[in-house]
Structures are given as structure tokens and as C-alpha cells.
DRENPAVO-951959 format. One line per 3 residues: number of its first residue (from 1); their letters; for each residue x, y, z of N, C-alpha, C. Coordinates in Angstrom, 1 decimal. Example, Ala and Ser with C-alpha at 12.3 -4.5 7.8 and 13.67 -1.06 7.14 Angstrom:
1> as> 13.2/-5.7/7.8/12.3/-4.5/7.8/13.2/-3.3/7.8; 12.8/-2.2/7.1/13.7/-1.1/7.1/12.9/0.0/7.9
This chain:
1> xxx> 97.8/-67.7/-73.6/98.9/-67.4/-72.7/99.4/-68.8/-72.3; 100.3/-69.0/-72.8/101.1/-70.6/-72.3/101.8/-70.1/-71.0; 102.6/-71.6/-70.5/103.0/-71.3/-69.3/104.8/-71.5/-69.2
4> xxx> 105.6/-71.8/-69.0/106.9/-71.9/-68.8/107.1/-73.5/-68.7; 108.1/-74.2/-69.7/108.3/-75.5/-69.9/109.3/-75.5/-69.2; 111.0/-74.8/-69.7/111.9/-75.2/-69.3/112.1/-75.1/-67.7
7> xxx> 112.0/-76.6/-67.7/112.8/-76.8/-65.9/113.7/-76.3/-65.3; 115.1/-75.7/-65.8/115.6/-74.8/-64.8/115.0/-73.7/-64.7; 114.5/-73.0/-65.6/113.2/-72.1/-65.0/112.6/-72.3/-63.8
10> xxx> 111.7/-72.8/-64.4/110.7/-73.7/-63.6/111.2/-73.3/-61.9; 112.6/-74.5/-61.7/112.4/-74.8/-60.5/113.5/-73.5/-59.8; 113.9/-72.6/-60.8/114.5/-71.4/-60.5/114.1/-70.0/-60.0
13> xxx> 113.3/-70.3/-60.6/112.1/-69.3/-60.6/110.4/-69.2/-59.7; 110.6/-70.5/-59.7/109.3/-70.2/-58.7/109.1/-69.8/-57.1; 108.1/-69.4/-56.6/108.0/-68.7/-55.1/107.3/-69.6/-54.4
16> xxx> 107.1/-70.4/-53.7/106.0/-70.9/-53.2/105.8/-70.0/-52.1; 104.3/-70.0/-51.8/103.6/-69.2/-50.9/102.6/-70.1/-49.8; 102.3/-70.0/-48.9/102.2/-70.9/-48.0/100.8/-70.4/-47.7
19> xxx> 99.8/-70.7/-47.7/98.2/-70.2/-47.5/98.2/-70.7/-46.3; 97.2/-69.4/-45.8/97.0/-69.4/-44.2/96.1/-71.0/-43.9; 95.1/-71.0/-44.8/94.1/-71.8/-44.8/94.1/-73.2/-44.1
22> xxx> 93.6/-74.0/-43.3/93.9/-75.4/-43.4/92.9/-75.7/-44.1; 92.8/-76.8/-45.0/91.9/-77.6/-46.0/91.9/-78.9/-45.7; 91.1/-79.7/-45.9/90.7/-81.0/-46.1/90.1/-81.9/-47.0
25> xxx> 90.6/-83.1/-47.3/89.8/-84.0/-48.7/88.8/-84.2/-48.0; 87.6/-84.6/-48.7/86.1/-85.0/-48.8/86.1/-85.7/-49.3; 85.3/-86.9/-49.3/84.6/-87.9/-50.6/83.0/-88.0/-50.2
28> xxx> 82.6/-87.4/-51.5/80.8/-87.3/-51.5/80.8/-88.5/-52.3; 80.1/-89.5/-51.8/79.0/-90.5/-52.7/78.9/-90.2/-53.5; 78.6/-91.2/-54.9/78.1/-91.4/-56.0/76.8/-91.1/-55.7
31> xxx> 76.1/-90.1/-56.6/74.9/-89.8/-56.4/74.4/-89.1/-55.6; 75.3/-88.6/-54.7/74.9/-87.3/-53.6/75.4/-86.0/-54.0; 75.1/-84.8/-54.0/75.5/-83.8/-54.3/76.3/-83.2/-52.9
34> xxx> 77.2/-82.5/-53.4/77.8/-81.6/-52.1/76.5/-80.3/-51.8; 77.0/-80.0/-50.4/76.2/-79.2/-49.8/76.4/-78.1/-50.3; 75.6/-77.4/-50.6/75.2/-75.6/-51.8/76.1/-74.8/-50.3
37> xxx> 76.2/-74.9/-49.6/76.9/-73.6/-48.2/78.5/-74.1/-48.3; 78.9/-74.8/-49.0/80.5/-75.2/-49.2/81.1/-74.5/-50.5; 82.4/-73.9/-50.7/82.5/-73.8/-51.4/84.4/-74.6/-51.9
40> xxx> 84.0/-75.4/-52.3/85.2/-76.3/-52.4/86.1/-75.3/-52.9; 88.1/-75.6/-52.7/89.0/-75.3/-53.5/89.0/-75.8/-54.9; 88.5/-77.3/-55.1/89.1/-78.5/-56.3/88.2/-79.5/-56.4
43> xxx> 87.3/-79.9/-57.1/86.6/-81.3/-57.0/86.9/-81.9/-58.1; 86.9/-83.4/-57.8/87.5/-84.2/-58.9/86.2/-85.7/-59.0; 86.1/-85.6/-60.1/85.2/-86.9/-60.4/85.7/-88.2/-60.0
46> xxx> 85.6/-88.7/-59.4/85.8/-90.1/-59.5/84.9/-91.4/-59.4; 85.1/-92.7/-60.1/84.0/-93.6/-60.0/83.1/-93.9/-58.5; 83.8/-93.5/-57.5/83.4/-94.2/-56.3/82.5/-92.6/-56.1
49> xxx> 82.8/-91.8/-56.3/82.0/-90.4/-56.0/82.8/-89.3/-56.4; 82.9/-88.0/-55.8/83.4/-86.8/-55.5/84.5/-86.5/-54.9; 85.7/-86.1/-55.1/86.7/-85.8/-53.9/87.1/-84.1/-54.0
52> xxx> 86.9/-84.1/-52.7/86.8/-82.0/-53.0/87.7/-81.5/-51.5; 88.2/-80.7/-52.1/89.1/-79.9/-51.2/88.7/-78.7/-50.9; 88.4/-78.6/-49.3/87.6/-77.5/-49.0/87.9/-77.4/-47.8
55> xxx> 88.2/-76.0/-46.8/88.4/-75.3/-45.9/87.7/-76.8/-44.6; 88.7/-77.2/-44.0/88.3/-77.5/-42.7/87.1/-76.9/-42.1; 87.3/-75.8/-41.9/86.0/-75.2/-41.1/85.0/-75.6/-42.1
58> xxx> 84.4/-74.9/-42.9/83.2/-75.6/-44.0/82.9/-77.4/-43.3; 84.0/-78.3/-44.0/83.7/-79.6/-43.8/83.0/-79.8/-42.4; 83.6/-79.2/-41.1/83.1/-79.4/-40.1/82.0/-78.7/-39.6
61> xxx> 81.1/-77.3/-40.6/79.7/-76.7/-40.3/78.6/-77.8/-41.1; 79.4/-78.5/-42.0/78.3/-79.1/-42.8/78.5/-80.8/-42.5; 79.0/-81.4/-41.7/79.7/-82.5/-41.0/79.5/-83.7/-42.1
64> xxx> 80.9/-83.0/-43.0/81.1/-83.8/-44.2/82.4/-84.8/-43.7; 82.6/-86.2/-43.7/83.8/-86.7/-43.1/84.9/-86.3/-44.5; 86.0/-86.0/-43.3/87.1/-85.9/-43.9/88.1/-86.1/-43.7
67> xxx> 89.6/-86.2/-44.5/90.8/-86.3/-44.2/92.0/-85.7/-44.7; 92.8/-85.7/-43.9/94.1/-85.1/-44.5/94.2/-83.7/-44.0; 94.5/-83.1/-43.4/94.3/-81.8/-42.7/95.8/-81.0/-43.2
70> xxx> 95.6/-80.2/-44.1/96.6/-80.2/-44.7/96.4/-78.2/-45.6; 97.7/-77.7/-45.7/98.0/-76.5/-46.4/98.4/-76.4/-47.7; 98.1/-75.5/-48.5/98.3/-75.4/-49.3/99.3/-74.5/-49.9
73> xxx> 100.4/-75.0/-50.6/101.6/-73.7/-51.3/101.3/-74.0/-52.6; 101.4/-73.0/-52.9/101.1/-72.3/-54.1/102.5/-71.6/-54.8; 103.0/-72.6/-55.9/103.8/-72.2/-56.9/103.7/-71.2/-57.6
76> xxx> 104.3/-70.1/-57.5/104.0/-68.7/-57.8/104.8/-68.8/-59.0; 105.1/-69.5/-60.0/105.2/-69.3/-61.4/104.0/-70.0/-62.6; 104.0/-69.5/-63.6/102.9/-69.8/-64.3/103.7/-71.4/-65.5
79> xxx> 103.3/-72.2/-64.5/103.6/-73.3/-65.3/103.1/-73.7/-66.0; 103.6/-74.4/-67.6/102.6/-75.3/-68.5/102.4/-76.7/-68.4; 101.1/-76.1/-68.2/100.5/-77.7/-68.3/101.1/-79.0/-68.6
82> xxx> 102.2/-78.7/-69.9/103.0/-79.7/-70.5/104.4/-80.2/-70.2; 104.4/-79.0/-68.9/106.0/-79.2/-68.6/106.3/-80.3/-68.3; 107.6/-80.6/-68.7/108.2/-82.7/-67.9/109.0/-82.4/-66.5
85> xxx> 108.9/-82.7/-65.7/109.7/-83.0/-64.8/109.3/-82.1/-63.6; 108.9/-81.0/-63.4/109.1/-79.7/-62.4/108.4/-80.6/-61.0; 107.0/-81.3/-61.5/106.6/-82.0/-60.4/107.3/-82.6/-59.5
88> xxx> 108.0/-83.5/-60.7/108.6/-84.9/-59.9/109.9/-84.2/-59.2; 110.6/-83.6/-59.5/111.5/-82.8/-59.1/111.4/-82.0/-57.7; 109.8/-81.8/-57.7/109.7/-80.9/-56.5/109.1/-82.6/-55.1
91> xxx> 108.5/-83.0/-55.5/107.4/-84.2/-54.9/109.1/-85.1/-55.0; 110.2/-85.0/-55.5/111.1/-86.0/-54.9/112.3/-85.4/-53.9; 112.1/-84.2/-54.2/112.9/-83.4/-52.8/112.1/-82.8/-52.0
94> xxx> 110.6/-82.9/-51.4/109.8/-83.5/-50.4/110.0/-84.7/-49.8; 109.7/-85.4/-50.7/110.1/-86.9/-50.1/111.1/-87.3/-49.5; 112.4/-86.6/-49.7/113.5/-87.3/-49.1/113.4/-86.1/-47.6
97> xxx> 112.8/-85.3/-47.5/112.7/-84.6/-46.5/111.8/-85.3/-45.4; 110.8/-86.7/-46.3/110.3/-87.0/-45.1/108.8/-86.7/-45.5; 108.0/-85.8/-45.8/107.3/-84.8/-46.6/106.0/-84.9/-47.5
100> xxx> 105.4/-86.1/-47.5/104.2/-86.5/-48.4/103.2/-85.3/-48.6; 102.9/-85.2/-50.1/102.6/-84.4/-51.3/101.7/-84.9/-51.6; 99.9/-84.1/-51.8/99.4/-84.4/-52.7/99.5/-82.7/-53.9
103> xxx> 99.9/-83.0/-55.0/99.9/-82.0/-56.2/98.8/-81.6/-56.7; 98.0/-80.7/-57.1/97.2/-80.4/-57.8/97.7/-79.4/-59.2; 97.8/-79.6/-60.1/98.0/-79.0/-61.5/96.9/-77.6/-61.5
106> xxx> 97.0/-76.5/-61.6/95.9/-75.3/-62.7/95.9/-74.7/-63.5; 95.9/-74.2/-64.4/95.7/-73.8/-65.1/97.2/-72.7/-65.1; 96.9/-72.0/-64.4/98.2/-71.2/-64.1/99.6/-71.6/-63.5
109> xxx> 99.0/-72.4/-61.8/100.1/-72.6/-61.7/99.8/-74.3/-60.9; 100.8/-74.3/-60.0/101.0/-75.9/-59.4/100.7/-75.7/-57.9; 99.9/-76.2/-57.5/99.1/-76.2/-55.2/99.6/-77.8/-55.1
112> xxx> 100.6/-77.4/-53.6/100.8/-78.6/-53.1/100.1/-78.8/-52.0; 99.1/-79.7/-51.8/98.7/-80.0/-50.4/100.1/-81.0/-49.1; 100.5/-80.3/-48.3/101.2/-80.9/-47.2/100.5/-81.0/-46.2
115> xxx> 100.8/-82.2/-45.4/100.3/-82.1/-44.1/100.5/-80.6/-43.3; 99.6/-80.2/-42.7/99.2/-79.2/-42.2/100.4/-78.9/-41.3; 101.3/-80.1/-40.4/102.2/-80.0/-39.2/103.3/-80.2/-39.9
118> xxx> 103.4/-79.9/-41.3/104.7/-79.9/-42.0/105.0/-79.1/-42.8; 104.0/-78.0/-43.2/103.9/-77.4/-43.9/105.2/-75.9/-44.2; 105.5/-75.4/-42.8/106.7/-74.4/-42.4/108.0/-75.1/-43.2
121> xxx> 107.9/-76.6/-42.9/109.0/-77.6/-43.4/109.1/-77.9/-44.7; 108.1/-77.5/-45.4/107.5/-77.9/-47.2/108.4/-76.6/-47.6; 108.0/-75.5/-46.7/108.4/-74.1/-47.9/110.1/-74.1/-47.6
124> xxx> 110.5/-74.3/-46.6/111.8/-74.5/-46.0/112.5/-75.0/-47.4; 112.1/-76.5/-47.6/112.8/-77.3/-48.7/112.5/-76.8/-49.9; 111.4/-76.2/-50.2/111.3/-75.8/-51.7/112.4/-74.4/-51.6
127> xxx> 112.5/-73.8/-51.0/112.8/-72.2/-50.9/114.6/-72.9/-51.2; 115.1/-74.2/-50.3/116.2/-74.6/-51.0/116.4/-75.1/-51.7; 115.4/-75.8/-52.4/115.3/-76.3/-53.9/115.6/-75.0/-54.7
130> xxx> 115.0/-73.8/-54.7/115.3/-73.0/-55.5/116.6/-72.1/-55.7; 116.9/-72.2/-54.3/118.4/-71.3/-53.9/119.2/-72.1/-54.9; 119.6/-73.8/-54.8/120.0/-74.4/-55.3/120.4/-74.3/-56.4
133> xxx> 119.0/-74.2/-57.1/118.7/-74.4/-58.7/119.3/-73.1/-58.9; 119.2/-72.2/-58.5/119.8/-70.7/-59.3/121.8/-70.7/-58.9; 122.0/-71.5/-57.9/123.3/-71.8/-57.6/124.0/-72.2/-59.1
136> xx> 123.8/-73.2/-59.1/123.7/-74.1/-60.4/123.9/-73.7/-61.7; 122.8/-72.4/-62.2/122.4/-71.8/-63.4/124.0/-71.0/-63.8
């Protein structure tokens, strides 16, 4: 099952959806495991340790430090992996909104982490990124 390359597609077509959730980054030490009662969104290896994205509330029963207090939308088209541009496209009409983005890539589709007190403001600009793009078409 591949996913959709072409970018007017892409940025025509997709729904972002705004998860109730607030989430937070973690960094676990090199050599420490995360705590078995968390269940992370995302962990990613890195030399210095672990960085995992996981429900606020969790971080704070298991008093993991953390940062970035932030929501997650969720690109409701099934993107490929290999697509060029849909990212930068979306992460540069954030930006001029003001709007810092961390992306996460899956398998299916694209999760944007926004700050949590901007987040109403993230779907706002994508939802006219899209209007746009189908203007356009």
C-alpha cells in the first residue's frame, strides 16, 4: 500500500485533525530504560539517550522531566514516505504564521506537534492552506 506523492494532492487533500491530547517530549538517559506504566506516542533513539512523546499526564505520574507541551494534528491523508515537498510546504506556512512545528513522519500519515496554546491557530492555517490549494487546482 503506497501513499500519495503528488503535492497538489497532498496539500489538497488532506484533513488535519486536532487530538484532544496534550503530549510532551522526554529525554531518558543513555542506559536507562523508560518506565513499563508509560505508554509513549514516538520514541526515537538518539546518541545522548531516548526522546519519547507521551501524554503529559503519564510524564507527570511517573515524574519524567519534560518539555514542549504541545498537540498533536494529524494529516488525515495517507502520505508517502517519499513525497518532496508536502512537509516543507506545510512547516513554511506555519512559520510565517508565527507557529513552530515539530513533524513526525508514519507510516501512513504526517503528526504535527504545535505548541499546545497554538494549536486552534495550526488547524486554522492548514484548513487555509488547503482551501487555497484546491482554489488553485
Amino acid at each position: 500500500m503506497t501513499g500519495e506523492k503528488d503535492l497538489a494532492k497532498l496539500l489538497g487533500g488532506m484533513r488535519p485533525r486536532l487530538q484532544d491530547q496534550i503530549y510532551v517530549f522526554a529525554s531518558i538517559p543513555s542506559g536507562e530504560d523508560l518506565p513499563s506504566s508509560i505508554q509513549p506516542i514516538m520514541v526515537f533513539r538518539e546518541a545522548e539517550g531516548l526522546t519519547a512523546i507521551l501524554p503529559a499526564s503519564e510524564a507527570r505520574e511517573v515524574g519524567i522531566d519534560c518539555a514542549f507541551r504541545c498537540r498533536m494534528i494529524t494529516l488525515e491523508i495517507h502520505s508517502s514516505l517519499e513525497a518532496v515537498g508536502f512537509l516543507a510546504a506545510i512547516t513554511a506556512r506555519l512559520a510565517e504564521a508565527g507557529i513552530g512545528v515539530n513533524p513526525v513522519s508514519a507510516f501512513h500519515h504526517d503528526h504535527l506537534f504545535v505548541p499546545a496554546d497554538k494549536a486552534d491557530e495550526a488547524v486554522a492555517v492548514l484548513r487555509e492552506l488547503v482551501a487555497a490549494d484546491r482554489r488553485e487546482a
